[in-house]
C-alpha positions as CSV (number, residue, x, y, z in Angstrom):
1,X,139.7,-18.7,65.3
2,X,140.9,-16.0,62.5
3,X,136.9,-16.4,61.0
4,X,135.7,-15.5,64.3
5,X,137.7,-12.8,64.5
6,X,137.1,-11.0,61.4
7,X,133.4,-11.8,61.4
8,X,133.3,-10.2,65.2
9,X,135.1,-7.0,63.9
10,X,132.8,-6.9,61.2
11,X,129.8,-6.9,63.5
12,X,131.7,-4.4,65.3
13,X,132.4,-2.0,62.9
14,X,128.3,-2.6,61.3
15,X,127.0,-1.5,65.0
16,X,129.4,1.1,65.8
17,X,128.3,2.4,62.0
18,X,124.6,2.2,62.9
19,X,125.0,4.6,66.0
20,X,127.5,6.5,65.3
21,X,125.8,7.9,62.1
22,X,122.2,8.1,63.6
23,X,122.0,11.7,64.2
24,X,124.1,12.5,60.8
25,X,123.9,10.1,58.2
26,X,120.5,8.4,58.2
27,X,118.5,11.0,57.7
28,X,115.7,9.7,55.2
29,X,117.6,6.1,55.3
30,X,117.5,5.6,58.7
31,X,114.5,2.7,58.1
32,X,115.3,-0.9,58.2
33,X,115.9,-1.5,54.8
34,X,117.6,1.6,54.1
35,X,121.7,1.8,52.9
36,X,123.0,1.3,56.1
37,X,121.2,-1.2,57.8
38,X,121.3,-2.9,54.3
39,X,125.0,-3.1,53.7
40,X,125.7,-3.7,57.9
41,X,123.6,-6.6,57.0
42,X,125.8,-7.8,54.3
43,X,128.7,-6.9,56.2
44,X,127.5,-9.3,58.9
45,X,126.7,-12.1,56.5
46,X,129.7,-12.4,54.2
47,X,132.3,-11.5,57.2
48,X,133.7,-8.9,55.4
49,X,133.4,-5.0,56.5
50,X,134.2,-3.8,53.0
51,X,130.3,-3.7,52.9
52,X,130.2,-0.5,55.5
53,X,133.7,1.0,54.9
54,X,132.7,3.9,52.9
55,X,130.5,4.8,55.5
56,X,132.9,4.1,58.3
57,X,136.1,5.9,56.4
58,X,133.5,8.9,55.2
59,X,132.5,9.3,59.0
60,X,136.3,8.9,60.5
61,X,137.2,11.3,57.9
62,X,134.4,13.8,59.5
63,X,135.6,13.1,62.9
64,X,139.2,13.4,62.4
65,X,139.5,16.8,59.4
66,X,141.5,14.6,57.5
67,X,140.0,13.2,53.9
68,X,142.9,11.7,53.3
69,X,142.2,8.4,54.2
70,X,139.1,8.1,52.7
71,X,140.3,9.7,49.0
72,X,143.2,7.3,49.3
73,X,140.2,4.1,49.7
74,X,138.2,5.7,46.9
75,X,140.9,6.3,45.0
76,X,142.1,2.8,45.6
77,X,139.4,1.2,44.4
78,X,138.9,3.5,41.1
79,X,142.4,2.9,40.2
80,X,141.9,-0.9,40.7
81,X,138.5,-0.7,38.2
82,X,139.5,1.0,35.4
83,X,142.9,-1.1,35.3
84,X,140.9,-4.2,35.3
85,X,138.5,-3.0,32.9
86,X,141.4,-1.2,31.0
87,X,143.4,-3.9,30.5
88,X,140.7,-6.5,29.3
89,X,139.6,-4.1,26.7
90,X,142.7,-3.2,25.3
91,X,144.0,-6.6,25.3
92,X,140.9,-7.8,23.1
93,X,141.0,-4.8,21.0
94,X,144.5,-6.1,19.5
95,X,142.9,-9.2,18.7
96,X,139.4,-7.6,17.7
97,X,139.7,-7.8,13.9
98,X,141.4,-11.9,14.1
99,X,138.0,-13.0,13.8
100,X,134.2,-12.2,14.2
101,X,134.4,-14.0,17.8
102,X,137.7,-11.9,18.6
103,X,135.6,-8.8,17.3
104,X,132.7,-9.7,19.8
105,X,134.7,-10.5,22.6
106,X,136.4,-7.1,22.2
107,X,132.6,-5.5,22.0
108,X,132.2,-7.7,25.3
109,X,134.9,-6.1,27.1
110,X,134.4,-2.4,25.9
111,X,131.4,-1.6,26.7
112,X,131.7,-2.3,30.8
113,X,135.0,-0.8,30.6
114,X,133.3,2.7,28.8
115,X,130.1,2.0,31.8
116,X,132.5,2.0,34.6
117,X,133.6,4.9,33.3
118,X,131.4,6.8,32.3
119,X,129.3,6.1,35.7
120,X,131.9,7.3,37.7
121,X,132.4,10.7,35.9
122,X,128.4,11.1,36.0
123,X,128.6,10.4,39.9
124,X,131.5,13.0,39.4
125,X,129.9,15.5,38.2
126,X,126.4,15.3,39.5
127,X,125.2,16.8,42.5
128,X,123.6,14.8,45.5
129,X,119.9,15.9,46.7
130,X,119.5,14.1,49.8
131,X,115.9,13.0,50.2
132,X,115.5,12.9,46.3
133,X,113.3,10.2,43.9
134,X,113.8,6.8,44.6
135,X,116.0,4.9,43.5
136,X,118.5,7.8,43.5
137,X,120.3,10.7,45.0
138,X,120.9,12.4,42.2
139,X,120.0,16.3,41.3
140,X,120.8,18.1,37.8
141,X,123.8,17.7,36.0
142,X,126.6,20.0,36.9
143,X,129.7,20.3,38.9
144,X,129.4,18.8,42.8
145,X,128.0,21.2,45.2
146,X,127.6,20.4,48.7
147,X,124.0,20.2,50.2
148,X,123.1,22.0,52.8
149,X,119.4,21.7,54.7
């Protein structure tokens, strides 16, 4: 009964997403295999709305004036990444010079702790060009600055 009820709020919260956001959000991804439709699909499959709650939080945060919500999930979940990746690394780098497989295993665990990283200060720092290349949102490096059409 608790399945149902999470995979019904999921399939909720992924068509409440799709129309709320059709005038706003879609824009250029408002096709069937665009982000939304894409990760409400996912959301739908696996049960779990973690799939459409940036969306849902960047939209109530619109709604209501208050971003505090939705730094406090972002947040959240960069916090929980680098600790993760944090902790690995530096646990390995104590060991790194036991051996030539401790040494490895450090290598292993550094370089998707400096990724995570480093992809979240690019995403950080780089400004978003809606309607961009594919693949991507991005525009030339510099400090964010909203978009305006």
């Amino acid at each position: 009964m608790a399945k149902r009820c999470v995979i019904g709020s999921v399939a909720a919260a992924a068509i409440i997403l799709m129309f709320s956001t059709a005038g706003s959000a879609l824009a250029h991804c408002d096709t069937l295999d665009g982000p939304v439709i894409s990760q409400a699909r996912q959301a739908l499959e696996k049960g779990d709305v973690k799939f459409v709650l940036p969306w849902v939080a960047a939209d109530k945060a619109l709604e209501s004036g208050d971003p505090r919500p939705l730094l406090s999930l972002i947040n959240g979940k960069v916090h929980e990444g680098i600790h993760r990746y944090y902790t690995v690394a530096r646990e390995r780098r104590t060991h790194a010079k036991d051996s030539v497989e401790a040494g490895r295993a450090y290598v292993q665990a550094y370089v998707p702790y400096l990724h995570f990283v480093e992809r979240l200060y690019n995403d950080a720092v780089t400004p978003i060009a809606h309607g961009g290349s594919e693949g991507g949102h991005a525009g030339p490096a510099g400090p964010p600055e909203p978009h305006v059409h």
